[in-house]
C-alpha positions in Angstrom: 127.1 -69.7 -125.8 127.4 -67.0 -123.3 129.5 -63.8 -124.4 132.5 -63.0 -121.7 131.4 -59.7 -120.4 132.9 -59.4 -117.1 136.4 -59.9 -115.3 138.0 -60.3 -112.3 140.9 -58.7 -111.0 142.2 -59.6 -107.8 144.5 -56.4 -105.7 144.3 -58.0 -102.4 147.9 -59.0 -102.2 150.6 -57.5 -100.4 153.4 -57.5 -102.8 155.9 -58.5 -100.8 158.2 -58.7 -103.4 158.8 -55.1 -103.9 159.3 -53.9 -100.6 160.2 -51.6 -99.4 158.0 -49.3 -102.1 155.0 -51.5 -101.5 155.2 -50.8 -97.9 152.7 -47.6 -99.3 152.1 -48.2 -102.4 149.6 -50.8 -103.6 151.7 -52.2 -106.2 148.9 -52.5 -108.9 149.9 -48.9 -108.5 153.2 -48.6 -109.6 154.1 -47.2 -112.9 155.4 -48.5 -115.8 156.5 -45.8 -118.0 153.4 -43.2 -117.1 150.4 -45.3 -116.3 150.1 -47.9 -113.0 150.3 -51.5 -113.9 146.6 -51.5 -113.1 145.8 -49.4 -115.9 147.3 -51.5 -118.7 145.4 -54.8 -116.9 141.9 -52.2 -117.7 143.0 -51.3 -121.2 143.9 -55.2 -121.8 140.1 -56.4 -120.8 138.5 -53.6 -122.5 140.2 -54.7 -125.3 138.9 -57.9 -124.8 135.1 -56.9 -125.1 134.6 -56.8 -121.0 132.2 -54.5 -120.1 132.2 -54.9 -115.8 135.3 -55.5 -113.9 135.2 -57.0 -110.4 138.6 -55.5 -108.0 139.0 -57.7 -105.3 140.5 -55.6 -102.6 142.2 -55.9 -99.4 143.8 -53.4 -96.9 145.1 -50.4 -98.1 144.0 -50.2 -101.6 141.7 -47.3 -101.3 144.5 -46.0 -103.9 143.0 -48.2 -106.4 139.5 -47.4 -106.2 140.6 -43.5 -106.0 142.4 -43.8 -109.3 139.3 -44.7 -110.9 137.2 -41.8 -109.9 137.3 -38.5 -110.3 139.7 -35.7 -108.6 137.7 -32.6 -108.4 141.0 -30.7 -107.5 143.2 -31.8 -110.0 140.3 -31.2 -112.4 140.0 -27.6 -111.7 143.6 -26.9 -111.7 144.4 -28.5 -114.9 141.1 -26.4 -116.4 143.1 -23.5 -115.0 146.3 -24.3 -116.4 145.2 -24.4 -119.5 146.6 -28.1 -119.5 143.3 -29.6 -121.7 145.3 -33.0 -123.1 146.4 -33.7 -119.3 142.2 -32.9 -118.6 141.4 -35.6 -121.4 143.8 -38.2 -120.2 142.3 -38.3 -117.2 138.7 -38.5 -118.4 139.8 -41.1 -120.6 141.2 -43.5 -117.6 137.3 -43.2 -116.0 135.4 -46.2 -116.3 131.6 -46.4 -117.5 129.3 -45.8 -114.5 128.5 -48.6 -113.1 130.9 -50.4 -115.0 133.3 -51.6 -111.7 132.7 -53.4 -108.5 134.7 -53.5 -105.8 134.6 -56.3 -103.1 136.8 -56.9 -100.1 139.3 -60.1 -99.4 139.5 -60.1 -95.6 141.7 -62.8 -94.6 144.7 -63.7 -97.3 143.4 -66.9 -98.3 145.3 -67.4 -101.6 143.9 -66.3 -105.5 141.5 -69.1 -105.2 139.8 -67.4 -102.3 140.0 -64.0 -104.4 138.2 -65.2 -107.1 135.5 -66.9 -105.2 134.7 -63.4 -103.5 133.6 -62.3 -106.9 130.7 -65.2 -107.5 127.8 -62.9 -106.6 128.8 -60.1 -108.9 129.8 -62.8 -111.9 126.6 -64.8 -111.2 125.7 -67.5 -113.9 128.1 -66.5 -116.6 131.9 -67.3 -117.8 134.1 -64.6 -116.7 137.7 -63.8 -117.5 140.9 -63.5 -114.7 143.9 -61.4 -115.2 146.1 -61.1 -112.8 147.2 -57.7 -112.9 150.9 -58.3 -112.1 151.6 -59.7 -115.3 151.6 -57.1 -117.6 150.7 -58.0 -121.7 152.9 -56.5 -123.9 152.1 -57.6 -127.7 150.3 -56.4 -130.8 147.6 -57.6 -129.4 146.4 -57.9 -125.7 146.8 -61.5 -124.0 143.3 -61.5 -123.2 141.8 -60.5 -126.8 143.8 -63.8 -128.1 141.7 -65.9 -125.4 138.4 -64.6 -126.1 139.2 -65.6 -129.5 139.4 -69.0 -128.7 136.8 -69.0 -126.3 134.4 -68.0 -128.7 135.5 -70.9 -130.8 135.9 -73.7 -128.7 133.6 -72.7 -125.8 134.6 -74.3 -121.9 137.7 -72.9 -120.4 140.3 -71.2 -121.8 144.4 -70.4 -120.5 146.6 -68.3 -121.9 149.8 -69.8 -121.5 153.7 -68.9 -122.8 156.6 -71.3 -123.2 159.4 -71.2 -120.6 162.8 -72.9 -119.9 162.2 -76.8 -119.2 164.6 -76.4 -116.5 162.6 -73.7 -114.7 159.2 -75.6 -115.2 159.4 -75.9 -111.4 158.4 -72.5 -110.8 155.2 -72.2 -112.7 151.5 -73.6 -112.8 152.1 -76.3 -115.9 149.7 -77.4 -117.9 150.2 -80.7 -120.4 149.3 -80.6 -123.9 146.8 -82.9 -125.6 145.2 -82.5 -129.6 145.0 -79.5 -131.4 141.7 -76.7 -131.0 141.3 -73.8 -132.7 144.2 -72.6 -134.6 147.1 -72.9 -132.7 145.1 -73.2 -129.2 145.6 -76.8 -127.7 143.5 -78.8 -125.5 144.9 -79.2 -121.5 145.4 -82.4 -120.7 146.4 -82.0 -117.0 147.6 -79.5 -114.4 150.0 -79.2 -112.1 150.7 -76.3 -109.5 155.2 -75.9 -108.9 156.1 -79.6 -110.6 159.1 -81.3 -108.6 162.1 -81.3 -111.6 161.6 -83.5 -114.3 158.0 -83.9 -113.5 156.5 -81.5 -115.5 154.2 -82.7 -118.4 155.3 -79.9 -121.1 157.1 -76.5 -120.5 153.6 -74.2 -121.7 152.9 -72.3 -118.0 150.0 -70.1 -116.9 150.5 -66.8 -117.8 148.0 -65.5 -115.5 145.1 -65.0 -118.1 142.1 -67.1 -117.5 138.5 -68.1 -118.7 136.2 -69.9 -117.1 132.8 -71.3 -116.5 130.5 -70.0 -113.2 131.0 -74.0 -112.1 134.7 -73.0 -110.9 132.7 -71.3 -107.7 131.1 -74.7 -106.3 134.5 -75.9 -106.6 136.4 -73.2 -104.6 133.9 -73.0 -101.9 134.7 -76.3 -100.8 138.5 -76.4 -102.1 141.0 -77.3 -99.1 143.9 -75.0 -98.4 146.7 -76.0 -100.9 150.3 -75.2 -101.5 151.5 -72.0 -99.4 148.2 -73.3 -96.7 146.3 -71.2 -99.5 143.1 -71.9 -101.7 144.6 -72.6 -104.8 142.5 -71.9 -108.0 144.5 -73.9 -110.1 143.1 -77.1 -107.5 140.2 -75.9 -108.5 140.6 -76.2 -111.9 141.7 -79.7 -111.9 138.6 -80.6 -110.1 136.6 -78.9 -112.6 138.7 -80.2 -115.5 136.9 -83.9 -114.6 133.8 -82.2 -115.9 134.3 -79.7 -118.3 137.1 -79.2 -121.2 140.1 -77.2 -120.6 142.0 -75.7 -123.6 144.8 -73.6 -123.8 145.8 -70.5 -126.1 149.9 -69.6 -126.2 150.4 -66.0 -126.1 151.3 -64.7 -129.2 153.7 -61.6 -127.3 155.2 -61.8 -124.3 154.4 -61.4 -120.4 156.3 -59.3 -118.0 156.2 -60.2 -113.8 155.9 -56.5 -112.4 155.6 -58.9 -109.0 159.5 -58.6 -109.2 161.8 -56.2 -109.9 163.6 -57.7 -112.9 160.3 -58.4 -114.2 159.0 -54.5 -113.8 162.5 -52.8 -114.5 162.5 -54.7 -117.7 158.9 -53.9 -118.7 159.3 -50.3 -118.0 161.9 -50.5 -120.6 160.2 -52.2 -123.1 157.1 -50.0 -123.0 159.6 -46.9 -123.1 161.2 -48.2 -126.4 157.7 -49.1 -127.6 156.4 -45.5 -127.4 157.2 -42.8 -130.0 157.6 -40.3 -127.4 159.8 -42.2 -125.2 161.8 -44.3 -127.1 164.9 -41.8 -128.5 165.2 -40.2 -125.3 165.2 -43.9 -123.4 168.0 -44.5 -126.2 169.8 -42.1 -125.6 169.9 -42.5 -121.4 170.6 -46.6 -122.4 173.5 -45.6 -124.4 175.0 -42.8 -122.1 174.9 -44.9 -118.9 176.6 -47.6 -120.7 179.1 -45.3 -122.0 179.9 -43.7 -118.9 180.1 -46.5 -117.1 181.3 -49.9 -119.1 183.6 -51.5 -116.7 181.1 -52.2 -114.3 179.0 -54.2 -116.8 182.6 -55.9 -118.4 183.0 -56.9 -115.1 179.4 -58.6 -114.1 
């Protein structure tokens, strides 16, 4: 069985969802705590044992692929200042060369179409997905607990997390069928946005995916879906007729920097997770709430 040596990450979106800030910021690039979201999606799939990473790109995220190389400038001045752990930092976020590609999304055709702009660089191998906006926050990295699994159960693999039945609605669903590989599962169906009380378990996509090269022959003849988008997840289903489908539940947690609760709250969690930021986030947690209690009695 083939190793998973390269991801995808697809940047092409627009991230409407934090305007106005994303109006000039690709918001891969916003940061939580000191490092852009993109960052910890890099650190998460080197974790994991990837050793190429595919950005799918769209307009204006030339941010994204500076990032990643080198600033002469900054280099010197830092060199000048003395500032050698700043330096190091920096050398440390550079990627092996050779070790990215980056490949344009023209049109906005949905993930589905994202992932299929990838298939020449992936080739005839099973490749990982993470979808940068959800940020892993665990002992462990979302994607490191798939690969486990993959390597024990072979086909695809999902990460998935448990939400609230009642919000089933709002998430890619998967249903559970007999147990693989610890506490992994197999998928017995899928199901893109349930109508209420439709929804065949409460486990949803977390946005970490494996799969097998056969997912491309799929999406290059997959009709526009929900949104008039190419849907990967149609894909999957049509793939699922053929190969096995299993899913591994996350053993941490998932934040959606895609929306504001979802990116305020991460940045406090990663704050409070650090030894250099969590007494002084204390202490700013506890002040503002002192200062200003009746406005929180009152929500």
């Amino acid at each position: 069985m083939l190793k998973v040596r390269k991801a995808v990450i697809p940047v092409a979106g627009l991230g409407t969802r934090m305007l106005p800030a994303t109006k000039a910021i690709p918001k891969e690039m916003l940061p939580v705590v000191d490092r852009p979201v993109i960052q910890y999606a890099i650190d998460e799939a080197h974790e994991a044992g990837i050793e190429h990473v595919v950005f799918v790109t769209g307009r204006n995220k030339a941010a994204i692929e500076d990032y990643f190389d080198r600033a002469p400038e900054l280099d010197t001045n830092l060199e000048m200042a003395g500032k050698t752990a700043q330096a190091e930092s920096l050398d440390r976020i550079l990627p092996m060369a050779g070790g990215t590609t980056f490949t344009r999304q023209q049109s906005p055709l949905g993930l589905g179409h994202a992932i299929w702009c990838a298939r020449d660089v992936i080739g005839n191998e099973p490749f990982a997905v993470l979808l940068p906006d959800m940020l892993s926050y665990g002992p462990r990295g979302c994607l490191a607990e798939a690969v486990d699994l993959f390597n024990e159960v072979g086909g695809n693999v999902l990460s998935v997390e448990e939400c609230d039945p009642a919000l089933a609605h709002k998430y890619g669903i998967v249903g559970r069928g007999r147990t693989a590989g610890g506490d992994g599962f197999e998928i017995t169906s899928m199901i893109e946005k349930p109508a209420s009380g439709t929804a065949p378990s409460n486990y949803y996509i977390n946005g970490r995916y494996i799969l097998q090269p056969e997912i491309f022959d799929y999406l290059a003849t997959q009709q526009r879906g929900a949104g008039g988008e190419i849907q990967l997840t149609d894909s999957m289903v049509r793939l699922a007729a053929e190969q096995p489908f299993f899913a591994k539940p996350f053993s941490g947690r998932m934040f959606d920097c895609g929306a504001k609760e979802g990116f305020i709250e991460a940045n406090i969690a990663f704050a409070l997770s650090r030894e250099d930021t969590r007494e002084p986030t204390l202490d700013m947690m506890r002040e503002h709430l002192r200062v200003h209690p009746p406005e929180y009695e009152a929500a």
